[in-house]
VEXVEX-930058 format. One record per residue (C-alpha): residue in one letter; residue number from 0; x, y, z. Coordinates in steps of 0.2 Angstrom, whole numbers, padded with zeros to 4 digits. Layout:
REM VEXVEX-930058
  resn  resi     px     py     pz
     A   NUM      X      Y      Z
...
This chain:
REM VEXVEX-930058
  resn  resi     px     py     pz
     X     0   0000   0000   0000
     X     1   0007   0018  -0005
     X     2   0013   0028   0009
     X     3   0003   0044   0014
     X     4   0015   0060   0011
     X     5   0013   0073   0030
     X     6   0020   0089   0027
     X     7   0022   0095   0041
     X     8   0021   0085   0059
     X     9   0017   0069   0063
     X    10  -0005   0069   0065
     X    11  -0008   0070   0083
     X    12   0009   0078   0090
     X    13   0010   0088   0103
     X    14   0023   0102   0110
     X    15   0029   0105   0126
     X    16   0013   0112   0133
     X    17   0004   0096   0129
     X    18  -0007   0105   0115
     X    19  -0008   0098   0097
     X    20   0005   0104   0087
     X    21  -0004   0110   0073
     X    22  -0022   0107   0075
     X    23  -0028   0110   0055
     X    24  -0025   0099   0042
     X    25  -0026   0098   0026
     X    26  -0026   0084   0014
     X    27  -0024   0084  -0003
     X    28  -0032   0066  -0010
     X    29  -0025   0065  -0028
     X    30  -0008   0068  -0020
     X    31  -0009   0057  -0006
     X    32  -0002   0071   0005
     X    33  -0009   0079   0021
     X    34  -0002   0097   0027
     X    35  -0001   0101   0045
     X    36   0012   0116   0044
     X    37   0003   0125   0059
     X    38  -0005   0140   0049
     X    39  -0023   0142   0043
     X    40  -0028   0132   0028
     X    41  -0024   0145   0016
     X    42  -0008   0145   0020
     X    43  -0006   0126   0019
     X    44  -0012   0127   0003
     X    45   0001   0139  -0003
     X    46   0014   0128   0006
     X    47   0010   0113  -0002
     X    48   0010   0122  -0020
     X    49   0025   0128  -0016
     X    50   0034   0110  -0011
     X    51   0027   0105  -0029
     X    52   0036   0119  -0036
     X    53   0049   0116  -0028
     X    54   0051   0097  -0034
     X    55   0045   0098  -0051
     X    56   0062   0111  -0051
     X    57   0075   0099  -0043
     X    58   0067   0087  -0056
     X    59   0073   0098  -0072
     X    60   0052   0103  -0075
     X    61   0043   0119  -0076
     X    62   0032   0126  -0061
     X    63   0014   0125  -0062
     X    64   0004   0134  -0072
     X    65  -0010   0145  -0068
     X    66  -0022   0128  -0074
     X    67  -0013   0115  -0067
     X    68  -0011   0127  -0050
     X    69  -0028   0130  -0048
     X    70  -0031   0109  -0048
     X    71  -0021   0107  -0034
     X    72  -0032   0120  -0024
     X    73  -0046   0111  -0032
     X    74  -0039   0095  -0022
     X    75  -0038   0103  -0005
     X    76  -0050   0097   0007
     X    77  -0049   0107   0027
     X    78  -0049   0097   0041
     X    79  -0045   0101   0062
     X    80  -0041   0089   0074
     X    81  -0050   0089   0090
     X    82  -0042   0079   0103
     X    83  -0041   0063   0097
     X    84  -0050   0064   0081
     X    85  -0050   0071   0064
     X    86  -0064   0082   0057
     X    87  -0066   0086   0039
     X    88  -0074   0099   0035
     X    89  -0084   0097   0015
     X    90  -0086   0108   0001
     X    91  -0106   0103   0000
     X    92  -0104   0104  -0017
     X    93  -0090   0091  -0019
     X    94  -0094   0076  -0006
     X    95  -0086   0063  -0019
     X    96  -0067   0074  -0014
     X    97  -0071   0073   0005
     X    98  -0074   0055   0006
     X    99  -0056   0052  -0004
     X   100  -0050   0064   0008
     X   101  -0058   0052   0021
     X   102  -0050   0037   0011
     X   103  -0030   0047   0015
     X   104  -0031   0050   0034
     X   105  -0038   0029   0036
     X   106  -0023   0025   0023
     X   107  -0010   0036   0038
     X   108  -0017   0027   0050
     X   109  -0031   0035   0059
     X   110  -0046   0023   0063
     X   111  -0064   0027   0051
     X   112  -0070   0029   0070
     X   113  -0060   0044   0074
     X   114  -0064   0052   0056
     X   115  -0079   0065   0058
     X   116  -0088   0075   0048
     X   117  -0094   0097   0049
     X   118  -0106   0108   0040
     X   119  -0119   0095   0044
     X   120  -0131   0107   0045
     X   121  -0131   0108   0026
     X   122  -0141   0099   0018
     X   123  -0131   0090   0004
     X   124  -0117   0085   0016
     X   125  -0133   0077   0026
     X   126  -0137   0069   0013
     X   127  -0124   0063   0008
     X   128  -0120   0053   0025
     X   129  -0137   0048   0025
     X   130  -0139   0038   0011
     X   131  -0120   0028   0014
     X   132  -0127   0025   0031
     X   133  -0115   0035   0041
     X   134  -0124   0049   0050
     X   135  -0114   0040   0064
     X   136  -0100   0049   0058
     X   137  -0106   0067   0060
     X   138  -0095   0077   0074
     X   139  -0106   0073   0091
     X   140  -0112   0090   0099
     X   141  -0110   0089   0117
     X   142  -0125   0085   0128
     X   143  -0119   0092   0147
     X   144  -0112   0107   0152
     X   145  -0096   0100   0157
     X   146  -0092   0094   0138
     X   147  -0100   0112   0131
     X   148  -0086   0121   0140
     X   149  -0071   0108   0134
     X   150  -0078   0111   0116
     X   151  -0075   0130   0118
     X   152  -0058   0130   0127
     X   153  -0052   0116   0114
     X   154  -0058   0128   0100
     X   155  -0045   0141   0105
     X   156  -0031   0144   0093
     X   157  -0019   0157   0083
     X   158  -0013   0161   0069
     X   159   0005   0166   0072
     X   160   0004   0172   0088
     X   161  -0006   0168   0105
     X   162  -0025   0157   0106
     X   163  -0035   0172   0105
     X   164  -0047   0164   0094
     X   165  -0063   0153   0097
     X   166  -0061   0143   0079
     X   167  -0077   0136   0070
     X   168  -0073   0122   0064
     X   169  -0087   0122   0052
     X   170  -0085   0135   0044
     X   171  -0065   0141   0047
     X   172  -0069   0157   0054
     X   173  -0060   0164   0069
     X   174  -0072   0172   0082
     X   175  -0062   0188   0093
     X   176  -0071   0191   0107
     X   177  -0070   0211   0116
     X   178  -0063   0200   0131
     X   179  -0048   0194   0121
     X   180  -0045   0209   0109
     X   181  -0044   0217   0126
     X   182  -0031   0206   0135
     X   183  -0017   0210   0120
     X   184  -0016   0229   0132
     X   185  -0005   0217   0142
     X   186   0008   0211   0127
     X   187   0025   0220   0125
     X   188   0026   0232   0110
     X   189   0033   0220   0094
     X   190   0020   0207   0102
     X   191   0005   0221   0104
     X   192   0010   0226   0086
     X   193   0011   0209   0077
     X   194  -0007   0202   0082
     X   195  -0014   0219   0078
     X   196  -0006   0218   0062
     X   197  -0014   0200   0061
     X   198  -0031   0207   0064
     X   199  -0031   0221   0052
     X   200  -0024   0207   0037
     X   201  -0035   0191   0042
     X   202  -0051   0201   0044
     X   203  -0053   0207   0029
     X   204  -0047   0190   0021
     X   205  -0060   0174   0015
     X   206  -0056   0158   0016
     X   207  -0059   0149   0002
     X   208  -0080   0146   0007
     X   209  -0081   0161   0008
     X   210  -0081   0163   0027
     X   211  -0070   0178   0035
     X   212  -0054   0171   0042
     X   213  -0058   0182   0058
     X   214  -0075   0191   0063
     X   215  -0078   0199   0079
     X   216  -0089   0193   0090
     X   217  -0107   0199   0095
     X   218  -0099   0217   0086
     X   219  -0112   0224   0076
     X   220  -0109   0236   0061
     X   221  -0100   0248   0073
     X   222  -0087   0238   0075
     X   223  -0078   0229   0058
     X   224  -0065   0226   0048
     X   225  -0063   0243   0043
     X   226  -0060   0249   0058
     X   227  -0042   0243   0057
     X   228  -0039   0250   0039
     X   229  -0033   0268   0043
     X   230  -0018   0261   0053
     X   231   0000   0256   0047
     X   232   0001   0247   0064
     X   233   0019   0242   0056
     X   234   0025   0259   0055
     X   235   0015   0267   0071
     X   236   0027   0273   0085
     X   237   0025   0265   0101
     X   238   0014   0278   0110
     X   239   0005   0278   0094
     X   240   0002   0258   0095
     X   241  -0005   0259   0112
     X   242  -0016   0274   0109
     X   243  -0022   0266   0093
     X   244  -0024   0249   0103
     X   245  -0037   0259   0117
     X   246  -0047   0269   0101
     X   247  -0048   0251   0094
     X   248  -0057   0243   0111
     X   249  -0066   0257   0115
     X   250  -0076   0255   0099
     X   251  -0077   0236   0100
     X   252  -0083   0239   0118
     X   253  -0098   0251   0113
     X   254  -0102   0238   0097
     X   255  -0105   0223   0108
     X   256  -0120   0219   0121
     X   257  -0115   0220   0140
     X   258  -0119   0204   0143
     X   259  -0106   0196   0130
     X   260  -0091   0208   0134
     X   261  -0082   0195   0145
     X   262  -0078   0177   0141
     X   263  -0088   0168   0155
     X   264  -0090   0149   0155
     X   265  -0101   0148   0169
     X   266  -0115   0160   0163
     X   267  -0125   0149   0155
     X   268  -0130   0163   0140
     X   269  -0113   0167   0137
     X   270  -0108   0147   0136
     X   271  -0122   0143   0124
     X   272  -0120   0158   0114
     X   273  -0103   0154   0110
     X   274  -0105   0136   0109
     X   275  -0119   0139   0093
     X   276  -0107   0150   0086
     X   277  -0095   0137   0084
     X   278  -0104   0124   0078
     X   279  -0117   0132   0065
     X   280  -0113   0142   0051
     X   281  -0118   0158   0059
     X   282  -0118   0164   0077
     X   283  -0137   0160   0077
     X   284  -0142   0150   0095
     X   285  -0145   0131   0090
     X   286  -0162   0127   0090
     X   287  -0166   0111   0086
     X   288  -0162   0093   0081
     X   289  -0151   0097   0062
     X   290  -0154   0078   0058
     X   291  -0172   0075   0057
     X   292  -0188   0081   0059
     X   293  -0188   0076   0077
     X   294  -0198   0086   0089
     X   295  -0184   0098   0099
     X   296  -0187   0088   0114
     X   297  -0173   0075   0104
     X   298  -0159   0090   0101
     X   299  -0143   0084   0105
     X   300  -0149   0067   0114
     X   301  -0143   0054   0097
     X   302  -0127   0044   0097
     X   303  -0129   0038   0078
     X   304  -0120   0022   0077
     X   305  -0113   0014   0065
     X   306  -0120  -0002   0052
     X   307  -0116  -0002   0035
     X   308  -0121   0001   0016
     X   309  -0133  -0005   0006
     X   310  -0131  -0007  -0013
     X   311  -0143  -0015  -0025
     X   312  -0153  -0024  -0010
     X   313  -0137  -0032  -0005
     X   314  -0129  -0025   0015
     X   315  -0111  -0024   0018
     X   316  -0107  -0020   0036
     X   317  -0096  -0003   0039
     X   318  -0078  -0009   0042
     X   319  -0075  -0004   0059
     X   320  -0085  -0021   0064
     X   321  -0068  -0027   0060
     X   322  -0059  -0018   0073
     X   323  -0057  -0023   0088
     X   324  -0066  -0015   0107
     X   325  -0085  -0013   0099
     X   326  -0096  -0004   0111
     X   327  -0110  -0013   0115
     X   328  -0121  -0003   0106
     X   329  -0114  -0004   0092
     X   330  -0115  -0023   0092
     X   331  -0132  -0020   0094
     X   332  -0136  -0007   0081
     X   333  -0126  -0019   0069
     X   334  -0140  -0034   0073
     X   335  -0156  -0020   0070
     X   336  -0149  -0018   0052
     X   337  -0150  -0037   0050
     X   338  -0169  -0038   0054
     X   339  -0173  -0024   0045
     X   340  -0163  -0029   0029
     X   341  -0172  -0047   0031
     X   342  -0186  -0039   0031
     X   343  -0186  -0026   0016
     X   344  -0178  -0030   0001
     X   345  -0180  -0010  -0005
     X   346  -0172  -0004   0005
     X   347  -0158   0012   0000
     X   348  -0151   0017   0018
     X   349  -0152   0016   0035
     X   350  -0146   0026   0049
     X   351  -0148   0019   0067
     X   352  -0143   0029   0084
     X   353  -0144   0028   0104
     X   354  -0155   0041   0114
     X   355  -0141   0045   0127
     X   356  -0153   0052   0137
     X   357  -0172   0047   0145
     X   358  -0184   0059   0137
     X   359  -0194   0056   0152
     X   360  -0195   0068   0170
     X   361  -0199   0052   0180
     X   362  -0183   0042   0187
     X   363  -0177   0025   0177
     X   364  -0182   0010   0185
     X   365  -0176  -0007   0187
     X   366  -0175  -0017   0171
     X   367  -0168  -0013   0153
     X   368  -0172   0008   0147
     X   369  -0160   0007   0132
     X   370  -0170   0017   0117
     X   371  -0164   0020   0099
     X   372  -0171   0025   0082
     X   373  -0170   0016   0065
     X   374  -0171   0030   0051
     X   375  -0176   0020   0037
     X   376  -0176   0025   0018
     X   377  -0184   0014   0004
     X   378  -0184   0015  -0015
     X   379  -0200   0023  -0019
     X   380  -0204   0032  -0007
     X   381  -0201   0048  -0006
     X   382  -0200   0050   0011
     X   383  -0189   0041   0026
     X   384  -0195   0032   0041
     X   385  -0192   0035   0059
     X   386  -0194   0017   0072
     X   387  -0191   0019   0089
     X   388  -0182   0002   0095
     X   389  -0184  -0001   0113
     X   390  -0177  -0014   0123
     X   391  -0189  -0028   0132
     X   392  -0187  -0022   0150
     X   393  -0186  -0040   0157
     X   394  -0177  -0053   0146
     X   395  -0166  -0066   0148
     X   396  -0150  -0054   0153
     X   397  -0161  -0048   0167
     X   398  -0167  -0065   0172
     X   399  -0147  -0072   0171
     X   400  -0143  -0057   0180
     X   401  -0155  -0064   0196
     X   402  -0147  -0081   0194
     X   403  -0161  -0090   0186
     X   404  -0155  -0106   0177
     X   405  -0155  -0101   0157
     X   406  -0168  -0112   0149
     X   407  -0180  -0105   0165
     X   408  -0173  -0087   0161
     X   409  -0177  -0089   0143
     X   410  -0196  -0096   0149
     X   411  -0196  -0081   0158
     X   412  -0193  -0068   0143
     X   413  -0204  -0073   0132
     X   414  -0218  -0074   0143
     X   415  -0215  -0055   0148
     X   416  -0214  -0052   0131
     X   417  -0234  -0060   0127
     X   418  -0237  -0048   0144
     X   419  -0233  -0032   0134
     X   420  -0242  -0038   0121
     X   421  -0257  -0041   0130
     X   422  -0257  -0026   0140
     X   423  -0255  -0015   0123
     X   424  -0272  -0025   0118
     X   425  -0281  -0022   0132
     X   426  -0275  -0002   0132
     X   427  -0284  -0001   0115
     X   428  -0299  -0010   0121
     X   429  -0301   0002   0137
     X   430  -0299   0014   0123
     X   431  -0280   0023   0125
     X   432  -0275   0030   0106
     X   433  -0258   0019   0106
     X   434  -0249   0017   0090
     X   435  -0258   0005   0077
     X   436  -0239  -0003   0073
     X   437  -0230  -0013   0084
     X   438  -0219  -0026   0082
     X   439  -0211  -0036   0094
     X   440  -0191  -0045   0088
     X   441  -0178  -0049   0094
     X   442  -0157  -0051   0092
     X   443  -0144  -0059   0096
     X   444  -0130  -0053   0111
     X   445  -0115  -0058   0118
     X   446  -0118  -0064   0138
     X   447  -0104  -0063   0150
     X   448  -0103  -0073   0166
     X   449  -0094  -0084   0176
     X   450  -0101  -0097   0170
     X   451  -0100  -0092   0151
     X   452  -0081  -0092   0146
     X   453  -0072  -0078   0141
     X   454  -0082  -0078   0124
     X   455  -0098  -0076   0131
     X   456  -0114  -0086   0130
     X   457  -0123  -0080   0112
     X   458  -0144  -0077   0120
     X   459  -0157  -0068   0109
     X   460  -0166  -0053   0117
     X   461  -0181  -0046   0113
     X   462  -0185  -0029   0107
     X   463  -0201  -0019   0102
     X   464  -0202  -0009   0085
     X   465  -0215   0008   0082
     X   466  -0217   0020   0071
     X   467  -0210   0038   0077
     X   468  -0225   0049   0084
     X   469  -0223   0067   0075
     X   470  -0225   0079   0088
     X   471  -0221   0085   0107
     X   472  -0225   0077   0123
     X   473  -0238   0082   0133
     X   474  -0226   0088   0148
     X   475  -0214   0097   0136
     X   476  -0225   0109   0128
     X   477  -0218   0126   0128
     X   478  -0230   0138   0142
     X   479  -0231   0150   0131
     X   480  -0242   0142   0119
     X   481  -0256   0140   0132
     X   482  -0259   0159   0132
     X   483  -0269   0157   0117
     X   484  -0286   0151   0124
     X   485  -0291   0140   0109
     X   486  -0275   0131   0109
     X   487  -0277   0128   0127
     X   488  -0295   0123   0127
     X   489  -0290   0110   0114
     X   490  -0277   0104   0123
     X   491  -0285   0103   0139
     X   492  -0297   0092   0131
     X   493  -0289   0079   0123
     X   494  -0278   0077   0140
     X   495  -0293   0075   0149
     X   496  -0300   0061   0137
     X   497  -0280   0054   0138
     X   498  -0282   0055   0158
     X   499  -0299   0043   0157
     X   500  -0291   0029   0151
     X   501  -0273   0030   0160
     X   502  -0285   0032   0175
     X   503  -0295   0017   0173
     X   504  -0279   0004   0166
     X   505  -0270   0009   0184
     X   506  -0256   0016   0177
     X   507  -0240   0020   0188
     X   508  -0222   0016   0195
     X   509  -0216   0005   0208
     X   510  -0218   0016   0221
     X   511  -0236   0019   0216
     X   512  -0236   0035   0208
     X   513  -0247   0038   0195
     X   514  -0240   0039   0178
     X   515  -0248   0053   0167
     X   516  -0240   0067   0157
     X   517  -0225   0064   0159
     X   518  -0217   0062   0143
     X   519  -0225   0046   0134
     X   520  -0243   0057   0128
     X   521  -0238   0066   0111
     X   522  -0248   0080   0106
     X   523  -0252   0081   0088
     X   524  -0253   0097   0080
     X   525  -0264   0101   0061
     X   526  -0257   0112   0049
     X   527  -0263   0128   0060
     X   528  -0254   0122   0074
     X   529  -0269   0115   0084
     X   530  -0267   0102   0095
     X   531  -0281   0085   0086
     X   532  -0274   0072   0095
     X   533  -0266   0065   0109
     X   534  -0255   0047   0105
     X   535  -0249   0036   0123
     X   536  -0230   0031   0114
     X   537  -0226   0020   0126
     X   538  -0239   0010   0140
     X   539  -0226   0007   0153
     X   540  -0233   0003   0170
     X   541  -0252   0001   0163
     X   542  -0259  -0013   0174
     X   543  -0248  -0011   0190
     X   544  -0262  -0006   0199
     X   545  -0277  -0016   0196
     X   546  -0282  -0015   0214
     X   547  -0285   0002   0221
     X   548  -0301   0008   0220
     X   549  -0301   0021   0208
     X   550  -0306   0036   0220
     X   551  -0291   0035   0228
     X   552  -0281   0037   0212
     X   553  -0293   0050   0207
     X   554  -0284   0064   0215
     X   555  -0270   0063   0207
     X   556  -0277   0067   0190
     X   557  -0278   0086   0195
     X   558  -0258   0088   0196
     X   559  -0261   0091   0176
     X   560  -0272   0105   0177
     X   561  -0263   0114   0195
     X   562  -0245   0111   0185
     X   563  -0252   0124   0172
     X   564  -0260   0136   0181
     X   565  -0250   0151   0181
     X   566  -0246   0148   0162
     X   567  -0265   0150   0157
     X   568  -0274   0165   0152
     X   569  -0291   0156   0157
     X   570  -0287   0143   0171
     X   571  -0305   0141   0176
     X   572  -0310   0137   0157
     X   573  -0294   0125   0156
     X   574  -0299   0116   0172
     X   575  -0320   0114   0168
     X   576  -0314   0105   0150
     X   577  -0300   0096   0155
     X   578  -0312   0087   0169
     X   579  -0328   0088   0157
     X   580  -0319   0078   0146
     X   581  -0311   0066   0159
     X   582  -0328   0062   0166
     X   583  -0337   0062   0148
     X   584  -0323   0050   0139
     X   585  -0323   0038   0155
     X   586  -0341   0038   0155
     X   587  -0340   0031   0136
     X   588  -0328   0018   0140
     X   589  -0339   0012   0155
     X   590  -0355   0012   0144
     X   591  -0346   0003   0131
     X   592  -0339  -0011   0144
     X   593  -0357  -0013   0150
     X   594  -0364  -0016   0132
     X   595  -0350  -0026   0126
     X   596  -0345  -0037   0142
     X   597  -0345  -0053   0135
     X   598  -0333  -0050   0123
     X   599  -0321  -0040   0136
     X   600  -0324  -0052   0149
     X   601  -0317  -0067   0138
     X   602  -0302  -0058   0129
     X   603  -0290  -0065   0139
     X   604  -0299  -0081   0142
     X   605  -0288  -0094   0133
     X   606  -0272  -0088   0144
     X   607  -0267  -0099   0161
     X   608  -0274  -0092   0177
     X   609  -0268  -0088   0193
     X   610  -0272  -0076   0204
     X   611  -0254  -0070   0209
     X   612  -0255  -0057   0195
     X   613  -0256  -0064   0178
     X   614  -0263  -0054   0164
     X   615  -0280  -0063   0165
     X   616  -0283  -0060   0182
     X   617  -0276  -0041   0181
     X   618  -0291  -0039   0166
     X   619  -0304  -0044   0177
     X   620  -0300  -0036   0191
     X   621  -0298  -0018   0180
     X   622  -0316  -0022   0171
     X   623  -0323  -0028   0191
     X   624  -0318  -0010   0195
     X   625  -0323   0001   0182
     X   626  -0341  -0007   0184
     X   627  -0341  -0002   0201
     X   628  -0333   0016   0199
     X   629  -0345   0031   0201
     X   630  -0340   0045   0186
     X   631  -0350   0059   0198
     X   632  -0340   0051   0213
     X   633  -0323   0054   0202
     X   634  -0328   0071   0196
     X   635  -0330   0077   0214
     X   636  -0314   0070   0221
     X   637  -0302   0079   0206
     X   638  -0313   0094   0207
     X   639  -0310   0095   0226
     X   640  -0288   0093   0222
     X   641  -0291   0105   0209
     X   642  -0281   0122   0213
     X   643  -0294   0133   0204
     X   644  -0311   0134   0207
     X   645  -0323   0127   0193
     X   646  -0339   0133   0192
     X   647  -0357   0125   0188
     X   648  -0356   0130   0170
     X   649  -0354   0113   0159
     X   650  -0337   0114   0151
     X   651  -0343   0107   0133
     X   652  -0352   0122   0133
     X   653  -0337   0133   0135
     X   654  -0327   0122   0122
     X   655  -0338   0124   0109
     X   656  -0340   0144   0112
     X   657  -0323   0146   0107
């Protein structure tokens, strides 16, 4: 194999300081060079034209030409190294030239892992990541505070002179803050003079995107590059310098906010200000998930993972299976791609990824909580697919994990899994609007114990399938929206009619808490942004309490009205519809029980008995307390926890006014 040509550096060296040599790159495909002179790109380039020059010289040729010249810029593709990876940043135009560029840096040695990609808010290098199945590959934004403020301090740098820079990798610009420009009044005079010479020359210069080399951060037009035009800082005496310096920072001072006129970490504003202005392509605040048409609730909370490529129906698994250390999850993501190609045969790409964090505000329990989602693209359609993947919370890991013997852990598994399945039918039947798809599967994992041998024990592990719910839950809805009083008379509504049925399958935690509104009811929205209907994702927890009278849950279903409260224009209206339609909705189920018992009383027939908590005997306990549960009884107890007080008027009446 050819031998990659490093002008330069060695990739990855550092100087004394511990810092990265040179922390730009840039690699030059048809030459199988890489350039890490540390300089900006512009400057590599010229470098590298200039070595060719050079050789072409020594070797009795002619130098470039004006054409031939311009192909070697042509060639160059920019990259930065950010601790221990490489990230190229694409010409959107020209994604063919970054993926041989990607082709060099795996040819000198750097793993495809440790190879990421920028500008992925634009659409065409999207896109292009997409359909090779590789959105896994896309540079991770940072989801906690801590990693926000590494990102920043790693993105300092210089030029030829100190890190006074916040460098966006995206799109090459340099942002100067007032709080660094200020700092150079403590550099000697050659040192004071040299950066402001810097300033003057890189500010009015483009790289070759078309992004300024330097900009100044938070300035507006009071403050720009022509501010530095009318000095010679090379020929100003030293007095001169220094007083030129102060005129300088008192006019960035005056063109920049108050709030961003010193470089604070800790102030959340300031850190997330500057953190968007290093990963966009402008200094615009980052607002939601870049990838898909995920509600914002889902921002930054992906770990795309890697799988492989599809071509003509046929899969080929990304070559980093090859190496050794998998994560977990990516074994995992690996054995979802398998289903999924066994089961379409058009299919064009697909992306899957781990939600790194719960979407939820109640606390994990016990039992498996990993979550991911398939993104799924198929010839003819014009349109991609979103599945959400979640792990069965008992399985056979969990059962192994209690010391249950495997073929009684297995036993085990797949009766939990019929459970789920039979509790998702009898949530439609007591009329909960779940997802109409769902499909239970399952894969095959690796299980370590001491019993197993260092290679593990292969089990297969199951895993429920749906379809992504456009739209945002129930407990994330912005405030803001429920000062339009038909919006939330709307909303208040269909929560109520949500709240009937949760109430009546007795659904909450282990500790007994009711589970409602808190993060599994999506609100849809129609295309005037009102909400129509409200979907249960997930029915976690329906069925754990199939005992309680339900007055003595009853109460708990006015925490969704009295969390609201101060957010409302109306909170009396909200209240009387939210509880007109609880009360109406359960009446309807009860009614339609009463009409229809037969066939509800013998759904579960066929499956075995006990009375220790199987299914079976959960449903007829849930159908022996709805008969016996007083609607007016319910009514009064939630009205009576209500933080509002709702008068006598019927609220259907107030709905339909509006």
């Amino acid at each position: 194999m050819p031998t990659v040509n490093i002008l330069g550096a060695p990739l990855f060296s550092t100087g004394a300081n511990g810092r990265p040599v040179s922390s730009i790159l840039t690699i030059f495909p048809r030459f199988d060079t890489i350039v890490t002179i540390p300089t900006i790109h512009l400057f590599q380039i010229d470098a590298f034209v200039k070595r060719m020059n050079e050789e072409r010289l020594a070797a009795g040729r002619p130098p470039l030409n004006l054409n031939e010249e311009g192909e070697v810029r042509g060639d160059a593709v920019a990259a930065v190294i950010e601790g221990n990876r490489v990230q190229i940043r694409p010409h959107p135009d020209d994604m063919p030239l970054a993926f041989r560029a990607d082709k060099i840096l795996q040819k000198a040695g750097v793993s495809k892992r440790r190879i990421k990609y920028l500008n992925v808010f634009n659409v065409n290098v999207r896109d292009s990541l997409k359909r090779r199945g590789e959105l896994w590959r896309i540079a991770r934004l940072p989801t906690q505070r801590q990693e926000m403020k590494e990102r920043i301090l790693a993105a300092k740098t210089g030029i030829d002179g100190k890190p006074i820079y916040y460098h966006n990798a995206t799109t090459g610009t340099r942002w100067l803050t007032l709080h660094e420009f200020s700092q150079l009044a403590h550099l000697d005079e050659p040192s004071l003079r040299q950066h402001l010479a810097e300033i003057r020359r890189f500010s009015t210069s483009s790289n070759r995107d078309g992004n300024p080399e330097i900009a100044f951060y938070m300035a507006d037009e009071r403050f720009t590059s022509e501010c530095f035009e009318c000095y010679d800082f090379a020929a100003l005496a030293p007095a001169d310098l220094r007083a030129a310096f102060e005129e300088l920072r008192k006019r960035f001072r005056s063109a920049v906010p108050p709030e961003s006129r010193e470089d604070d970490l800790e102030h959340d504003v300031w850190r997330q200000r500057m953190f968007s202005a290093l990963v966009t392509e402008s200094d615009e605040v980052v607002q939601s998930e870049v990838l898909l048409s995920l509600s914002p609730e889902f921002f930054m909370q992906i770990h795309w993972l890697p799988g492989g490529r599809i071509k003509n129906g046929e899969l080929a698994f990304d070559e980093v299976f090859e190496e050794d250390g998998q994560d977990p999850c990516e074994e995992k993501a690996r054995e979802f791609l398998y289903n999924l190609v066994r089961e379409y045969g058009d299919l064009e790409y697909v992306n899957i990824g781990k939600v790194v964090n719960s979407l939820s505000r109640r606390n994990p329990g016990r039992g498996r909580r990993e979550v991911y989602l398939a993104v799924v693209k198929r010839y003819g359609q014009t349109s991609e697919t979103v599945s959400v993947i979640r792990m069965q919370k008992w399985d056979v890991q969990q059962h192994l994990n209690n010391k249950l013997m495997l073929p009684e852990a297995m036993f085990r598994s797949d009766e939990y899994t019929e459970y789920v399945l039979d509790r998702r039918f009898a949530c439609r039947y007591l009329g909960m609007n779940i997802p109409k798809q769902f499909n239970a599967r399952k894969i095959c994992e690796r299980y370590f114990a001491d019993w197993t041998g260092p290679n593990g024990y292969m089990i297969w592990s199951p895993y429920f399938e749906r379809a992504y719910i456009p739209g945002v839950a129930t407990d994330k809805m912005p405030h803001q929206r429920f000062q339009d009083p038909d919006f939330a008379l709307a909303f208040a509504r269909l929560l109520g009619r949500a709240a009937a049925s949760n109430m009546i399958v007795g659904r909450c935690d282990a500790s007994s808490k009711t589970m409602f509104d808190d993060g599994d009811e999506i609100i849809m929205e129609d295309e005037l942004g009102m909400p129509v209907e409200i979907v249960v994702a997930d029915q976690t927890g329906t069925f754990a309490d199939y005992r309680t009278p339900l007055r003595n849950l009853a109460a708990s279903y006015a925490d969704p009205v009295n969390r609201r409260l101060e957010h409302l224009a109306d909170p009396e209206a909200f209240a009387r519809v939210y509880l007109d339609a609880l009360v109406d909705r359960f009446c309807c189920i009860q009614e339609k029980y009463r009409l229809r018992r037969k066939a509800f009383d013998t759904l579960f027939k066929v499956r075995p008995f006990d009375d220790k908590g199987c299914f079976a005997d959960r449903w007829r306990r849930v159908l022996q307390r709805l008969e016996q549960s007083d609607s007016r009884e319910l009514a009064q107890i939630i009205r009576a926890n209500l933080r509002v007080s709702v008068g006598s008027q019927p609220a259907a009446a107030i709905f339909e006014a509006t």
